[in-house]
DOFIKOL-887251 format. One record per residue: residue in one letter; y, x, z of N, C-alpha, C in turn. Coordinates in Angstrom, 3 decimals. Atoms other than C-alpha are relative to their C-alpha. Layout:
BEGIN
+------+----------+----------+----------+----------+----------+----------+----------+----------+----------+
: rest :   nnorth :    neast :      nup :  canorth :   caeast :     caup :   cnorth :    ceast :      cup :
+------+----------+----------+----------+----------+----------+----------+----------+----------+----------+
:    A :        Y :        X :        Z :        Y :        X :        Z :        Y :        X :        Z :
...
+------+----------+----------+----------+----------+----------+----------+----------+----------+----------+
//
This chain:
BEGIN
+------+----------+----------+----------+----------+----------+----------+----------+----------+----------+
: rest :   nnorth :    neast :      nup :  canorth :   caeast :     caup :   cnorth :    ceast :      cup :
+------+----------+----------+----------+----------+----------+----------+----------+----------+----------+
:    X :   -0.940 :   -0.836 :    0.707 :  129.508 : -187.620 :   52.838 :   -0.657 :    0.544 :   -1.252 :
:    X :    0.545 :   -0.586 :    0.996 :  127.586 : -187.272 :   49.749 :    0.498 :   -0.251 :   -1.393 :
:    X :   -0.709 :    0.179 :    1.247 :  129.854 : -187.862 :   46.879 :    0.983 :    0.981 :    0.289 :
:    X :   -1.321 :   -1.200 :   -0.070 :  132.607 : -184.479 :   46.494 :    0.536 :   -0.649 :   -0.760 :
:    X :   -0.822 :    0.354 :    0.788 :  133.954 : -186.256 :   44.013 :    0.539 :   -0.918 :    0.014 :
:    X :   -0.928 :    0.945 :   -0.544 :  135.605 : -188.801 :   46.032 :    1.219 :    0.357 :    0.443 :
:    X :   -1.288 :   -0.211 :   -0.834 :  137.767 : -186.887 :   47.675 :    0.411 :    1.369 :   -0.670 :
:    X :   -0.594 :   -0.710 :    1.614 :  140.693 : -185.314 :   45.442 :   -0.028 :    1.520 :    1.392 :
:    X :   -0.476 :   -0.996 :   -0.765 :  141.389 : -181.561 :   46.638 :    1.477 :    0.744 :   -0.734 :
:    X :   -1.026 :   -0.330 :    0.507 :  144.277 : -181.480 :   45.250 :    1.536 :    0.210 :    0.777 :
:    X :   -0.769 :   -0.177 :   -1.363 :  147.519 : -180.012 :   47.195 :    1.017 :   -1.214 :   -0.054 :
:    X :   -1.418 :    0.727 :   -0.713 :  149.925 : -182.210 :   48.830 :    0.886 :    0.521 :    0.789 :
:    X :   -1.097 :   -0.656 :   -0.722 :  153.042 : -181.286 :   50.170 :    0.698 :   -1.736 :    1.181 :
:    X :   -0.294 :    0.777 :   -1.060 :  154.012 : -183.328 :   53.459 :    1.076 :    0.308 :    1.112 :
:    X :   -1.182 :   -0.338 :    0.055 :  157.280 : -183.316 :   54.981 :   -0.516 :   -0.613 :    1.573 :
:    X :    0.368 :    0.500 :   -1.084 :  156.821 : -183.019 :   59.301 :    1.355 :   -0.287 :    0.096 :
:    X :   -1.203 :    0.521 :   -1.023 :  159.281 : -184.395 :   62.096 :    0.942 :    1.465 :   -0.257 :
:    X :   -1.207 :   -0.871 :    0.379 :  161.580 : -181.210 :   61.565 :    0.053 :    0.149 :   -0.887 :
:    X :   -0.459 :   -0.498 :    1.772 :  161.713 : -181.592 :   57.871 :   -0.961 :    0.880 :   -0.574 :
:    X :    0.168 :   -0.730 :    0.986 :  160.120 : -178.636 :   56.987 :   -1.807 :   -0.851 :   -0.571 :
:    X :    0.839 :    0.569 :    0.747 :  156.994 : -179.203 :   54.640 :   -1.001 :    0.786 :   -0.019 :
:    X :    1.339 :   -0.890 :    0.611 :  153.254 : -178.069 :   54.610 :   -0.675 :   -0.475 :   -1.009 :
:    X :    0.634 :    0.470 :    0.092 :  150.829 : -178.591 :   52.387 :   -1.775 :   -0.153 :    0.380 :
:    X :    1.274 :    0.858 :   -0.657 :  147.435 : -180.083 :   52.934 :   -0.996 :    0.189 :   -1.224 :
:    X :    0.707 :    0.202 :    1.563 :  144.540 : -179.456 :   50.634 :   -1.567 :    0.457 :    0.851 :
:    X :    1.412 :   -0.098 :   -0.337 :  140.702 : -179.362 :   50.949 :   -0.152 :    1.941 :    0.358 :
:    X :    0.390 :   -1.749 :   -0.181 :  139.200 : -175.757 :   52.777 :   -1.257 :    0.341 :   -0.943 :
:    X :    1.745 :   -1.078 :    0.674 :  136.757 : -173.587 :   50.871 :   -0.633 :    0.893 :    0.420 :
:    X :    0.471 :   -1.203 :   -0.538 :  134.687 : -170.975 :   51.291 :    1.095 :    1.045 :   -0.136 :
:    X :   -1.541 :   -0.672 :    0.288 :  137.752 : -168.746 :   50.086 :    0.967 :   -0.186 :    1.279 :
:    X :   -0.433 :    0.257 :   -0.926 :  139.201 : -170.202 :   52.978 :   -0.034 :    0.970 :    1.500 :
:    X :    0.997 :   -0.169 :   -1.025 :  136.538 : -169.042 :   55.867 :    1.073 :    1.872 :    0.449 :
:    X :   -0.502 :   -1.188 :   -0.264 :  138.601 : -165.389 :   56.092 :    1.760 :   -0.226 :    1.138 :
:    X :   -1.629 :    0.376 :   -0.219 :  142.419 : -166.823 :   56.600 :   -0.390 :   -0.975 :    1.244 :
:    X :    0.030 :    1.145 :   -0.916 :  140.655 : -169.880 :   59.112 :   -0.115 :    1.161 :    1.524 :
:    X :    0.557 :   -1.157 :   -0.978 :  139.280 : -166.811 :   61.254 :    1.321 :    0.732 :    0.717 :
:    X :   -1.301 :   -1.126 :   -0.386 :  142.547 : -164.988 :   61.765 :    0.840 :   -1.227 :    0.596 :
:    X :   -0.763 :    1.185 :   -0.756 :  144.190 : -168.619 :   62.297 :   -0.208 :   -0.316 :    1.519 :
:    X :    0.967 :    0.130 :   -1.208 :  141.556 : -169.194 :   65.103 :    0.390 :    1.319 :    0.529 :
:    X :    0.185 :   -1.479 :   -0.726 :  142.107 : -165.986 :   66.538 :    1.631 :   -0.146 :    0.598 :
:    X :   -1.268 :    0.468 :   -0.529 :  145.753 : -166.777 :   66.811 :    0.521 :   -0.729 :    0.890 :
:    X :   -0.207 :    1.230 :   -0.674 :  145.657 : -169.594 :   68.581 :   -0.168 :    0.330 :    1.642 :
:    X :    0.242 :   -0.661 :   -1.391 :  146.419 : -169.131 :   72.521 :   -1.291 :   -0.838 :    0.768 :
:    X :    1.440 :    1.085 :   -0.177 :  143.695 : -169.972 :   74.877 :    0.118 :   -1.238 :    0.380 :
:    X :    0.371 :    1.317 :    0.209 :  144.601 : -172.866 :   75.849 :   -0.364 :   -0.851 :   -0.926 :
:    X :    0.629 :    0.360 :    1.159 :  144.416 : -174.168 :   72.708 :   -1.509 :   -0.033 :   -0.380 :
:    X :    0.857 :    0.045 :    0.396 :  141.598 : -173.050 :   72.017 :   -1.152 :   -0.479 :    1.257 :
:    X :    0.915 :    0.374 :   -0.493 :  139.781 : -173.912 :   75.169 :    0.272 :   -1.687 :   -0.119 :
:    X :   -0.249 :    1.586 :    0.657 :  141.244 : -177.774 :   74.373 :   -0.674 :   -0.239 :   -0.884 :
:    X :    0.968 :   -0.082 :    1.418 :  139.750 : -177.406 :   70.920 :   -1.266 :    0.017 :   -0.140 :
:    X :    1.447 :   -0.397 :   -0.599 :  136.685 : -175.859 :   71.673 :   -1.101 :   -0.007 :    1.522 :
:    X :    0.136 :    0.162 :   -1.029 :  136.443 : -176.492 :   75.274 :   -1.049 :    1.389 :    0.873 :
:    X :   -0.153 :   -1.911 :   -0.886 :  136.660 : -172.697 :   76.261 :    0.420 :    1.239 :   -0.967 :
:    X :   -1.171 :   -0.880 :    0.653 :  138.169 : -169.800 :   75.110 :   -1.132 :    1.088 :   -0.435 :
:    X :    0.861 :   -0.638 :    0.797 :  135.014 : -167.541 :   74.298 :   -0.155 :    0.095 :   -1.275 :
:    X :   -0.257 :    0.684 :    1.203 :  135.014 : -167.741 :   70.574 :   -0.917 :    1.203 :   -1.107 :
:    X :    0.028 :   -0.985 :    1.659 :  133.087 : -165.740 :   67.327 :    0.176 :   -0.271 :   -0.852 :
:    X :   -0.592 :    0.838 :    1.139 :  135.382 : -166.508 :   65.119 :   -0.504 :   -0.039 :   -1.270 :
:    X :    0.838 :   -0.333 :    1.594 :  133.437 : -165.420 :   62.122 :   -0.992 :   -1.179 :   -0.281 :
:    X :    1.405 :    0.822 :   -0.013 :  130.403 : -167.866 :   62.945 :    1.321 :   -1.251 :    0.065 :
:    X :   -1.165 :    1.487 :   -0.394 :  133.253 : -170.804 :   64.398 :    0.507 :   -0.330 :   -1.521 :
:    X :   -0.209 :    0.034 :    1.419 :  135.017 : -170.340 :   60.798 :   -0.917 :    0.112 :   -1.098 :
:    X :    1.043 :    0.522 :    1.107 :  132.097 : -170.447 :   58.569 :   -0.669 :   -0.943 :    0.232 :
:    X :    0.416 :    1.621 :   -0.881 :  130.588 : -173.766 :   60.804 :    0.832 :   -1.183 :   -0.541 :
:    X :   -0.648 :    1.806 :    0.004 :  133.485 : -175.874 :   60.676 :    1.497 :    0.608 :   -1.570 :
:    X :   -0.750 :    0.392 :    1.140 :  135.799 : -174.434 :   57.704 :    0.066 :   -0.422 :   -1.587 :
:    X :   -0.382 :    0.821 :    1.460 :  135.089 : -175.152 :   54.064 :   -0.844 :   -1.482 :   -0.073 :
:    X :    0.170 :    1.525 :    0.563 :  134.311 : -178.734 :   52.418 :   -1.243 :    0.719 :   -0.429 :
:    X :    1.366 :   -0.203 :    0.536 :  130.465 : -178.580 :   51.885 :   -0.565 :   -1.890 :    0.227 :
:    X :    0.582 :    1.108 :    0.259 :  128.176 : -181.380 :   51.538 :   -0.355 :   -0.847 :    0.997 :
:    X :    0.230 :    0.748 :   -1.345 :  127.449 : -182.560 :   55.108 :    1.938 :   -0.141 :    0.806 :
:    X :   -0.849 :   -0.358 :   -0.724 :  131.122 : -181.877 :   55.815 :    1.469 :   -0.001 :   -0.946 :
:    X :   -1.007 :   -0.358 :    0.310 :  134.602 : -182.181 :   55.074 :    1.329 :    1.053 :    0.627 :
:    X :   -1.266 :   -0.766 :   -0.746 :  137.334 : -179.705 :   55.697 :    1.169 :    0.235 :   -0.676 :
:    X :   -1.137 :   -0.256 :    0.619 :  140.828 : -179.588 :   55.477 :    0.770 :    1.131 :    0.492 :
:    X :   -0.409 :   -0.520 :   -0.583 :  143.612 : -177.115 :   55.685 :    1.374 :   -0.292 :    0.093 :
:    X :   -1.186 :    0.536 :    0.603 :  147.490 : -176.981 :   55.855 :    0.592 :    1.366 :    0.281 :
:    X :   -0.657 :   -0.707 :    0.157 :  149.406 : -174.525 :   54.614 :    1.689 :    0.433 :    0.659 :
:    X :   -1.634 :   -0.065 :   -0.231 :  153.315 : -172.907 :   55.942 :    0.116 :    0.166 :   -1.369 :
:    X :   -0.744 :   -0.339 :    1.201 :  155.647 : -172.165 :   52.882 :   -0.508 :    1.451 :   -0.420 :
:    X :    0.851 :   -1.532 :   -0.072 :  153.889 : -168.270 :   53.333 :   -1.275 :   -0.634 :   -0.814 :
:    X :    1.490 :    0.178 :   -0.071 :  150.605 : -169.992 :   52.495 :   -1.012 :    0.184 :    1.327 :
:    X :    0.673 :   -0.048 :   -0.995 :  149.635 : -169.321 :   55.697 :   -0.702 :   -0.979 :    0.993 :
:    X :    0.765 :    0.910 :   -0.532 :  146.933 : -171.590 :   57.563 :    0.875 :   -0.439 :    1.410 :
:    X :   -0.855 :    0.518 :   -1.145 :  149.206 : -173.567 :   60.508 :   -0.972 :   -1.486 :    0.309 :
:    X :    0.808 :    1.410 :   -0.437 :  146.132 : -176.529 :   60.587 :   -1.178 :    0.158 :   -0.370 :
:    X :    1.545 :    0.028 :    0.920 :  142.636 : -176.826 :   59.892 :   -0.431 :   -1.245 :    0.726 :
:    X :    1.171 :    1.011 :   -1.007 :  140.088 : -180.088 :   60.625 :   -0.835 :   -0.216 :   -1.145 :
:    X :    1.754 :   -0.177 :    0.522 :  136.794 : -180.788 :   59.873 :   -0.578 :   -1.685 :    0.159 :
:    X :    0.449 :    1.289 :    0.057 :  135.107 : -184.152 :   59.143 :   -1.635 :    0.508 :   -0.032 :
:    X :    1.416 :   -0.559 :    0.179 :  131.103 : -183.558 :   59.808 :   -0.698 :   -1.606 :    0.131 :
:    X :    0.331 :    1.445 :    0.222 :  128.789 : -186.516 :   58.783 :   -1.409 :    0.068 :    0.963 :
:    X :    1.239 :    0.082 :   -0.775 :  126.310 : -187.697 :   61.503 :   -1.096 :   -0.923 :   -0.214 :
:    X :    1.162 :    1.141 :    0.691 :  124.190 : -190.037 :   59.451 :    0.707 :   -1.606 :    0.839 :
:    X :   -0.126 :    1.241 :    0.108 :  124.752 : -193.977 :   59.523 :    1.260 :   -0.335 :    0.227 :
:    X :   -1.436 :    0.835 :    0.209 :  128.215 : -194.241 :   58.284 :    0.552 :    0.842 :    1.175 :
:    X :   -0.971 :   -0.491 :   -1.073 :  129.684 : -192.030 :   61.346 :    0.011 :    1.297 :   -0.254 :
:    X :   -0.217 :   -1.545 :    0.137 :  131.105 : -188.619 :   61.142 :    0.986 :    0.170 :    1.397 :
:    X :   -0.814 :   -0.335 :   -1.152 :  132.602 : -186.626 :   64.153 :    1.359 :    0.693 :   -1.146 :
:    X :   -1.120 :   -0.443 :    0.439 :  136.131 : -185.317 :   63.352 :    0.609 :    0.820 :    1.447 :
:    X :   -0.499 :   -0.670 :   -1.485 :  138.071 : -182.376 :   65.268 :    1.347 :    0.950 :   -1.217 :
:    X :   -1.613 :   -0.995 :    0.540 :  141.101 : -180.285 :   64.443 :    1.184 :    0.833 :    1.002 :
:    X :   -0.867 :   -0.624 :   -0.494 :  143.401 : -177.818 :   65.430 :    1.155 :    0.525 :   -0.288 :
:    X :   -0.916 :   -0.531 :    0.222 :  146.732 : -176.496 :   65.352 :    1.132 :    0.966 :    0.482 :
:    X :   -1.046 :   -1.425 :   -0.395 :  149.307 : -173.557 :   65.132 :    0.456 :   -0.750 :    1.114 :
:    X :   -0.433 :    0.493 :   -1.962 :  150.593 : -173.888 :   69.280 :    1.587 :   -0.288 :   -0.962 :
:    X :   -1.227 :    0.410 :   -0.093 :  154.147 : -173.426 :   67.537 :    0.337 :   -1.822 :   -0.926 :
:    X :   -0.194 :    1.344 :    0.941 :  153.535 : -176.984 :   65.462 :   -0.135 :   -0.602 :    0.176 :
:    X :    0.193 :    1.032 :   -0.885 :  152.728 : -178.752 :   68.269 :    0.954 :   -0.899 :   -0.050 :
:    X :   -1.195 :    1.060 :   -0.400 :  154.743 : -181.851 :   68.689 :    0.672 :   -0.315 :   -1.394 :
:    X :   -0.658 :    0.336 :    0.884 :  155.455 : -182.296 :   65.150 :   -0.798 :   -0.727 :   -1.296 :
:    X :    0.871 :    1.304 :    0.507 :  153.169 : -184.709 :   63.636 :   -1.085 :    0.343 :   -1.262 :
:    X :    0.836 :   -0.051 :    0.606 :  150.952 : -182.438 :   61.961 :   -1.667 :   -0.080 :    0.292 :
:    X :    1.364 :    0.403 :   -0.651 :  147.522 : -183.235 :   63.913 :    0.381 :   -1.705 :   -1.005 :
:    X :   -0.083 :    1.605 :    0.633 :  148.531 : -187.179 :   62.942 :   -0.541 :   -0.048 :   -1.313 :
:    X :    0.507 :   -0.156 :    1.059 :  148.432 : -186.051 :   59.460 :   -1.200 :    0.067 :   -0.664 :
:    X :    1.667 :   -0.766 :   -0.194 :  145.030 : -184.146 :   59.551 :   -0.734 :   -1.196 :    0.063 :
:    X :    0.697 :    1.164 :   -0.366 :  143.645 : -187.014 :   60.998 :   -0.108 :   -1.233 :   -0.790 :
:    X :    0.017 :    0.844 :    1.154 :  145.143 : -189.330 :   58.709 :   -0.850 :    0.103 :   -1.209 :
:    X :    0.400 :   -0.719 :    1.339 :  143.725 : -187.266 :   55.439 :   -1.169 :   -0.027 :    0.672 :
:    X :    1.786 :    0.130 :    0.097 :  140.436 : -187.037 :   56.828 :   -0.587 :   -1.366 :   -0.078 :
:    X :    0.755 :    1.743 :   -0.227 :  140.020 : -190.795 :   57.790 :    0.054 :   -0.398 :   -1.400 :
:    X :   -0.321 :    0.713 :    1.590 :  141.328 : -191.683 :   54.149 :   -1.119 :    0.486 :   -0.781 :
:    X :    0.859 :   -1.110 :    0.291 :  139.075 : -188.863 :   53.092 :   -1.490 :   -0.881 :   -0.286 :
:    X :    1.031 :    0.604 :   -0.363 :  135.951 : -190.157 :   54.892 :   -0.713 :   -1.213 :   -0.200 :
:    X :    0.099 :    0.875 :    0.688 :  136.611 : -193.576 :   53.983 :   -0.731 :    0.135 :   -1.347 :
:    X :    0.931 :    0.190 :    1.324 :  136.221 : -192.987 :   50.480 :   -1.236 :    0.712 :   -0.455 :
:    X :    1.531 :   -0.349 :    0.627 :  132.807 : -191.297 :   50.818 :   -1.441 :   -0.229 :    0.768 :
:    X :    0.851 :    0.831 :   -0.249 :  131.679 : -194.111 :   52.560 :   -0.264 :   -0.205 :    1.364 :
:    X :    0.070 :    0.113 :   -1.736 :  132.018 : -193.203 :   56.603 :    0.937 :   -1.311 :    0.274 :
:    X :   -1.283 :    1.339 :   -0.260 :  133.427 : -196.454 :   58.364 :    0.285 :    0.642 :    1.453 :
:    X :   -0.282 :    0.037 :   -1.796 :  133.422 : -194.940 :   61.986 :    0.287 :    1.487 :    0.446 :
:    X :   -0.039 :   -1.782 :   -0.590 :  134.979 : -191.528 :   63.196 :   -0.304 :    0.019 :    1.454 :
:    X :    0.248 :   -0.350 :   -1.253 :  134.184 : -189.663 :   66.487 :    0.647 :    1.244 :    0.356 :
:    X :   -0.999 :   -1.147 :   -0.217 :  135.978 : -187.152 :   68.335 :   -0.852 :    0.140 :    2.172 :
:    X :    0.382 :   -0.477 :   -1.143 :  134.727 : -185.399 :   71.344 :    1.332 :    0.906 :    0.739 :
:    X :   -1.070 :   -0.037 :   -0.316 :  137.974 : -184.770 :   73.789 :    0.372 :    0.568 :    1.372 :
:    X :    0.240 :   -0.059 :   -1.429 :  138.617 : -183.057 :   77.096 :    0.970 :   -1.126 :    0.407 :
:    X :   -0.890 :    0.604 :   -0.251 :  140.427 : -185.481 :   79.226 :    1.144 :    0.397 :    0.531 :
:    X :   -1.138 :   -0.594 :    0.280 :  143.299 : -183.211 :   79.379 :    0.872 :    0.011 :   -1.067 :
:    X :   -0.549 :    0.360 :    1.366 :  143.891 : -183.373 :   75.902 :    0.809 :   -0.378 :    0.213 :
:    X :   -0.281 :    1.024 :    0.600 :  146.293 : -185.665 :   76.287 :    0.845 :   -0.521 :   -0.798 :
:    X :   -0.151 :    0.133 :    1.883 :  148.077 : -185.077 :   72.732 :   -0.465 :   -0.564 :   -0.660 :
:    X :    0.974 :    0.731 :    1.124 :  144.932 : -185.569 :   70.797 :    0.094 :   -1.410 :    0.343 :
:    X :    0.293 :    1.161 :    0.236 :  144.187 : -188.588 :   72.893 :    1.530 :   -1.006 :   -0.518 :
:    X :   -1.572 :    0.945 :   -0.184 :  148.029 : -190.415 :   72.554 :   -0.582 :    0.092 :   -1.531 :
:    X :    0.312 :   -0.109 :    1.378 :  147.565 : -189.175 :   68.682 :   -0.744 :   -0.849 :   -0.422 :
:    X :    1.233 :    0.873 :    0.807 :  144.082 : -191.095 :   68.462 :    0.306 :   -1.278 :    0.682 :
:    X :    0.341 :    1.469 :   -0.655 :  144.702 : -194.004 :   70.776 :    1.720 :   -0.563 :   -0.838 :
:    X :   -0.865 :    0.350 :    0.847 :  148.464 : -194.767 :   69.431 :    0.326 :   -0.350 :   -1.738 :
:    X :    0.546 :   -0.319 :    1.244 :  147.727 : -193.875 :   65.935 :   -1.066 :   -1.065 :   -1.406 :
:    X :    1.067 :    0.296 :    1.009 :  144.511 : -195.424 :   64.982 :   -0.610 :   -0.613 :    1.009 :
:    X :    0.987 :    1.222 :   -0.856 :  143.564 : -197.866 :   67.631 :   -1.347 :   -0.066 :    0.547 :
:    X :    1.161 :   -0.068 :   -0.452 :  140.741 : -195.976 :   69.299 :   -0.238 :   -0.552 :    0.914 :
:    X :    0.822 :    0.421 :   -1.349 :  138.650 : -196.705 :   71.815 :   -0.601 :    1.318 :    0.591 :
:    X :    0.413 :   -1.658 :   -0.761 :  137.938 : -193.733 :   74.506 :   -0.622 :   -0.505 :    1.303 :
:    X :    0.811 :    0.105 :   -0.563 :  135.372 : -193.764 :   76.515 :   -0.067 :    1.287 :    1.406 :
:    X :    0.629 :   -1.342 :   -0.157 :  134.567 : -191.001 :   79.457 :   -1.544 :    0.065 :   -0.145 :
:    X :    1.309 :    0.009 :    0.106 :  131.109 : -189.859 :   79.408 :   -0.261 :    1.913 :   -0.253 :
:    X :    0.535 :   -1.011 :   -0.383 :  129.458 : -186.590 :   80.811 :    1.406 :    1.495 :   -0.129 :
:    X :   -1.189 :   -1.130 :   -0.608 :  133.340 : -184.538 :   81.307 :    0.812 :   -0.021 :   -1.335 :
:    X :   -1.451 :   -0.546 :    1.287 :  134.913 : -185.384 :   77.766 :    0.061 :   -1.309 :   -0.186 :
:    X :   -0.712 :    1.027 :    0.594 :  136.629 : -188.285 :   76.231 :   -0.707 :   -0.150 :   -0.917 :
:    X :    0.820 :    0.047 :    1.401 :  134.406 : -189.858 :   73.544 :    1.311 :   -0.869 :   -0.700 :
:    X :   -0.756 :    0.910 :    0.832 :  136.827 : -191.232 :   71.130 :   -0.336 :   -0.426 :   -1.411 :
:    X :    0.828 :    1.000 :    1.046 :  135.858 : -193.809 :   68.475 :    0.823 :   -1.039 :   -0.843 :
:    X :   -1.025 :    1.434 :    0.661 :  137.988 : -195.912 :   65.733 :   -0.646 :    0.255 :   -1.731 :
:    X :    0.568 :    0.111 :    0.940 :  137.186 : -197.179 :   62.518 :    0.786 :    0.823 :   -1.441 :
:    X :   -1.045 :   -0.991 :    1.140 :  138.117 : -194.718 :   58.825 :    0.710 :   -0.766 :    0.005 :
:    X :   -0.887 :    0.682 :    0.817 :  140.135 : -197.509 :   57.821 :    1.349 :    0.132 :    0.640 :
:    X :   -0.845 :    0.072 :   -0.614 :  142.427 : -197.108 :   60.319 :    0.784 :    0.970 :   -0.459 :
:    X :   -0.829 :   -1.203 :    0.497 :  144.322 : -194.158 :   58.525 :    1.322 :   -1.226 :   -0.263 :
:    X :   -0.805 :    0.925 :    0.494 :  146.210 : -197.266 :   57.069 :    1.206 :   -0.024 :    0.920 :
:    X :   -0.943 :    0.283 :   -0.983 :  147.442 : -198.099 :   60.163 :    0.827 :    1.090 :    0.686 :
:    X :   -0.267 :   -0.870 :   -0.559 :  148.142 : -194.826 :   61.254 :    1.985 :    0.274 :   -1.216 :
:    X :   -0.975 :   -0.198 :    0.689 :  150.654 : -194.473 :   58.170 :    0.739 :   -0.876 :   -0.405 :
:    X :   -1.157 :    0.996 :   -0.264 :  152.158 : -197.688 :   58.514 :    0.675 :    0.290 :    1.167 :
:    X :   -0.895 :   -0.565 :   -1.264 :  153.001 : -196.613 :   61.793 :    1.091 :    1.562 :    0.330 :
:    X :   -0.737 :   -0.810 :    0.124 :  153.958 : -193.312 :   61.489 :    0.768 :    0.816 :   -1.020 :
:    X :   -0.224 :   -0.616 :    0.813 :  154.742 : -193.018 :   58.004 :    1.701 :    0.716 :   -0.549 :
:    X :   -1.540 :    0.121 :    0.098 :  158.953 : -193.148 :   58.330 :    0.376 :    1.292 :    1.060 :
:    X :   -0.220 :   -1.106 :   -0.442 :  158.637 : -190.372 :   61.109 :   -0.104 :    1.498 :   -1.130 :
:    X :    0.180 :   -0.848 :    0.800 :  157.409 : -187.932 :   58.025 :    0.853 :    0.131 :   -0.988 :
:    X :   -0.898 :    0.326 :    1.117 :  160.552 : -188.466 :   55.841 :   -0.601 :   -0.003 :   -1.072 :
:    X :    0.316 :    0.060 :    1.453 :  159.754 : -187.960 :   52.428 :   -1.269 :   -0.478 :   -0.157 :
:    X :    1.576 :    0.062 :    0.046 :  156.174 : -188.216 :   53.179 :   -0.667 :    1.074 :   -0.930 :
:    X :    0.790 :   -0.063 :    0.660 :  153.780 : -187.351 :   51.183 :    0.202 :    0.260 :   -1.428 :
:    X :   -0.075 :   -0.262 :    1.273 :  153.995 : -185.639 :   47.486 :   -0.835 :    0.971 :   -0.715 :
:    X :    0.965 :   -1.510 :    0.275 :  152.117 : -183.375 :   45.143 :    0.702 :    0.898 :    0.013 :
:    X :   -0.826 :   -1.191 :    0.101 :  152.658 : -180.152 :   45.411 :    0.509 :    0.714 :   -1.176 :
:    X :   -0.398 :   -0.495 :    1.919 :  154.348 : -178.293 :   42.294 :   -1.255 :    0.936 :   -0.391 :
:    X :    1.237 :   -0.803 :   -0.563 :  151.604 : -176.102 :   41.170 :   -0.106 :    1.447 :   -0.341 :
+------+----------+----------+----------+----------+----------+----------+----------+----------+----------+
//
């Protein structure tokens, strides 16, 4: 992940399964305040899915995994408020592989903004040279996994109580040939 200047941070506006529209744009440090209160929001299940337990200091958790730094990509996605309803994180583990994880507002479940996330990071990651994502998963999940195995043609593994899941960046492609007609409009810039 050592080129920033591969990957645009420029907002996009993305239209889910009920129409309405977030957008999507790289996290910053500026960010790290609004990710904290997001995280804090989030019920525990969620968050023990996410994090795999519900203990949490959100202050340290949100300055770890939220802005775009140099070992790391992060995205967020905005409601029409501006308010944070997504965050994920692309972290680079040396030789072309980065883990990827993400979470989302409980009420936005089921509406194809994880897919998204996932999409934008793989596209992301791609262009700054990762060919192989990873995702560490309880095997409860089983959202994320349908998301990653339907999606993007992983491969999931168990191994020591979580789901290792494994597919190549390129696969964003496929992910938005497949699900790109569920997102109506798709994909646009945002006005600014």
């Amino acid at each position: 992940m050592s080129d920033p200047k591969a990957s645009p941070s420029a907002l996009e506006s993305v239209a889910l399964r009920d129409g309405r529209r977030v957008t999507v744009r790289e996290a910053t440090a500026a960010d790290e305040p609004a990710i904290g209160e997001f995280l804090t929001g989030l019920c525990l299940e969620t968050r023990r899915l996410r994090f795999f337990g519900v203990g949490l200091d959100v202050a340290r958790v949100a300055h770890t995994i939220g802005p775009t730094r140099a070992d790391r990509l992060g995205l967020v996605s905005l409601d029409a408020a501006g308010t944070i309803v997504g965050h994920a994180v692309c972290i680079d583990l040396k030789n072309r592989r980065a883990e990827i994880a993400l979470e989302v507002a409980d009420e936005m479940h089921g509406l194809g903004l994880g897919t998204i996330l996932v999409e934008r990071l793989a596209e992301l990651a791609e262009a700054r040279g990762i060919t192989t994502l990873v995702a560490q998963v309880l095997p409860d999940n089983h959202a994320m996994l349908e998301v990653l195995r339907d999606g993007f043609d992983a491969s999931v593994r168990w191994r020591e109580g979580v789901d290792e899941v494994e597919f190549p960046s390129a696969s964003w492609r496929l992910a938005r040939e497949r699900f790109g007609s569920m997102f109506g409009a798709g994909v646009t810039p945002a006005a600014p």
